[in-house]
N, C-alpha and C positions, 0 to 999 in steps of 0.2 A: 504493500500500500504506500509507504514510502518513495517507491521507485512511480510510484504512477502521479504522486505528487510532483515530485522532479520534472518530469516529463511535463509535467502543466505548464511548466514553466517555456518549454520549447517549440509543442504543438498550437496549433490554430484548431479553431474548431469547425465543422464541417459545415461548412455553408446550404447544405441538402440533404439531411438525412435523415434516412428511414426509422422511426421510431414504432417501436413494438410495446404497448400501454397493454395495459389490462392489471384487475387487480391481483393479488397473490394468489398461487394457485389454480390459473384460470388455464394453466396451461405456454406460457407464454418461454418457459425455456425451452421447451423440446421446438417449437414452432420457431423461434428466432433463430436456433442451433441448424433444423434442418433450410432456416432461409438462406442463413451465412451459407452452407457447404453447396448448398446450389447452386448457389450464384457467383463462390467465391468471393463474397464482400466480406473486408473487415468490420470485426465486434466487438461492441460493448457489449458483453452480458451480466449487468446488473453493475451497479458505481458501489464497487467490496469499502472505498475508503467511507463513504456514506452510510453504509448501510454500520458501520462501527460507531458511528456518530451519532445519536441519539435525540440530541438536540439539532439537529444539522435540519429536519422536517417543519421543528416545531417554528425556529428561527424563519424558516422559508414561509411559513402557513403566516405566521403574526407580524408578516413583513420587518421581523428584526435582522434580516439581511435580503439583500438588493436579488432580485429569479437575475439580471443583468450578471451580477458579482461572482453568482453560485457559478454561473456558466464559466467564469472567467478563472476560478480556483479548480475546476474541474475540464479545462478544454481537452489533457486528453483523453480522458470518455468518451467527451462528445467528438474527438476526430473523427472516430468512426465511422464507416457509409452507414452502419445498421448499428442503432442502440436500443437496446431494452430494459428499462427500470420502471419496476412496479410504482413505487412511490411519484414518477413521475405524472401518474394515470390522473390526479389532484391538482397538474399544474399544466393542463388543456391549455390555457387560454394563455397564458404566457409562453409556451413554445411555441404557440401560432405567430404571437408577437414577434419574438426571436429569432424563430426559424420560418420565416415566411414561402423558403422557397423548398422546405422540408413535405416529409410525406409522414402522417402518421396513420398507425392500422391498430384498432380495440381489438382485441377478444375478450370477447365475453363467454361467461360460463353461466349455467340454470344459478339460483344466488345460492338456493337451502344446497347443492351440490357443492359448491363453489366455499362456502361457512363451513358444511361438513370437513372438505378438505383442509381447510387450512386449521379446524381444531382438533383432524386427524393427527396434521405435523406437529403441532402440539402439546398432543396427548390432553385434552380437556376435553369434557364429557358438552355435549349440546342441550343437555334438561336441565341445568344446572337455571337457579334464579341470580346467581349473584357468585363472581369468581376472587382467587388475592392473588396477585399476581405473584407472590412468594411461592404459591402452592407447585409450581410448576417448573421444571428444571432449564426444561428451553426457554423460557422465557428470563431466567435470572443468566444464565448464559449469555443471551443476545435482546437486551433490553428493548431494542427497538422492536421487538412484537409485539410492546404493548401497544403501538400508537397501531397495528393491527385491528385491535380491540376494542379501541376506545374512539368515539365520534367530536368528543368537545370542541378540539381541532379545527374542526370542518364548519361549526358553529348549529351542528345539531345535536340537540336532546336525546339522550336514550338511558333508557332505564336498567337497560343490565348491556351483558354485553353482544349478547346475541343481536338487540336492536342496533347496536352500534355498528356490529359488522352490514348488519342488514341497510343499514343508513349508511354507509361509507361504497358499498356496492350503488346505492339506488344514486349516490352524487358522480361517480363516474358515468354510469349512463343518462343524467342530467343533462351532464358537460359535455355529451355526444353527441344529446341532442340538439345542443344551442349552437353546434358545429359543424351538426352530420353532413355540410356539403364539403367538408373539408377534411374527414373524417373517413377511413374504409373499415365498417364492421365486419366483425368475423366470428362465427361459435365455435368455442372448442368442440363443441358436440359434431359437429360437422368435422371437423380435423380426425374424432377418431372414426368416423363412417370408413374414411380413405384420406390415409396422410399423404400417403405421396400424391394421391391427384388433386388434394386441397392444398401442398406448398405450391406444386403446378400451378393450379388457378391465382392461388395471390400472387405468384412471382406475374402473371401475365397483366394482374390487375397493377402492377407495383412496374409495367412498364419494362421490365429487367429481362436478361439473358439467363435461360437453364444451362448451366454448365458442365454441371458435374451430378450424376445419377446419386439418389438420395433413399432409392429403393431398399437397401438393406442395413441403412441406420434410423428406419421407422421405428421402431420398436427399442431403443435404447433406453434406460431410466435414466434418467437425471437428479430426478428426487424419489425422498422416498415414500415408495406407495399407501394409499389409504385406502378405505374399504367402502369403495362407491355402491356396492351392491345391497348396503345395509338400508333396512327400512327409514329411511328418513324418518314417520311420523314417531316410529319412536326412539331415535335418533335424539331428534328436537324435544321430544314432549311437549308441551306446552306452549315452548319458544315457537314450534311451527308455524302457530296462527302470528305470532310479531313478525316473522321474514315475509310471512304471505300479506299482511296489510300492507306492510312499509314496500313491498317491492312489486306487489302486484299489476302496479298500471304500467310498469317498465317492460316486467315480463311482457305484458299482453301487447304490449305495442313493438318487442324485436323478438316476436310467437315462441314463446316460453308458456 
């Protein structure tokens, strides 16, 4: 992480590039991994000296450092033709600003799927009323999961933490929609029907050259796996009906 600091100091940053949003879990490393080896574009996969920084989101969300500044302590992440950082997914409207002649692509995931996984990575149970974030190993590890979990940030309301995830999903697909003409959606659910003919489709939608065959690093894991096949309703318990009110008219409108 040091050594990428360094380098900030030498590189520029890319005046056109592809950005890959979506929130955690939604699938966005296997899909940015098999865009890279397609197309042969350089990556950022995920900004590691950020994601150690904890304060580095909250500073960005409560405008106590300049979205202009962050780019400029971090230019070489951003050199890259293709970058993907989740947390970027909250700051739509200033990369539009700054990268005017950039391309960004959402994926989205169903949300109660989407919650599931990321408190599979976890390990926190979904019926829960009320969490501490001590109770939890990965979380005291890598602090930055909490702003995962928590909405205040964003400047909405939630009563535990389920609604929080639930409310931080429903503000990215907000911010997609105040943009969607500038904006390429995309469902992981579709990605896994057929990966290799859904990296085809976006590389064609994204303008770019197939270069290099992607057929038989489909199937790679990246992270590690949860357990999609589990009953959601009792998954959630209760929480179920909070994901479904808070995210419902989002759902219905990208047919979820």
């Amino acid at each position: 992480m040091i050594k990428q600091k360094i380098l900030s100091i030498f590189f520029k940053k890319k005046s056109h590039p592809i950005f890959i949003l979506g929130n955690q879990k939604s699938g966005t490393t296997i899909i940015v991994n098999l865009l890279s080896q397609a197309t042969k574009k350089s990556l950022t996969c995920d900004f590691q000296r950020a994601i150690s920084d904890y304060n580095l989101q909250l500073e960005l969300k409560f405008k106590l450092l300049n979205f202009k500044k962050f780019i400029g302590q971090y230019k070489y992440e951003f050199s890259k033709e293709i970058i993907k950082e989740p947390f970027l997914s909250f700051h739509i409207t200033e990369l539009l600003n700054e990268f005017p002649e950039g391309k960004i692509v959402l994926i989205v995931r169903n949300p109660l799927q989407n919650i599931r996984s990321i408190l599979n990575r976890l390990e926190i149970p979904g019926n829960l009323a009320s969490i501490n974030f001590d109770d939890y190993t990965e979380i005291k590890q890598r602090p930055v999961w909490k702003l995962a979990l928590q909405s205040n940030m964003l400047g909405l309301k939630s009563s535990n933490y389920i609604e929080s995830m639930a409310n931080r999903w429903n503000y990215i697909i907000d911010s997609y929609f105040n943009n969607s003409d500038k904006i390429i959606l995309v469902k992981y659910e579709d990605f896994l029907e057929d990966k290799a003919k859904f990296i085809k489709k976006l590389i064609n939608n994204l303008n770019l050259d197939y270069v290099q065959d992607i057929n038989n690093k489909t199937e790679i894991q990246y992270q590690k796996k949860g357990n999609s096949d589990v009953n959601l309703s009792k998954f959630f318990g209760e929480n179920y009906k909070k994901i479904e009110r808070i995210c419902k008219t989002n759902m219905s409108k990208i047919g979820y």
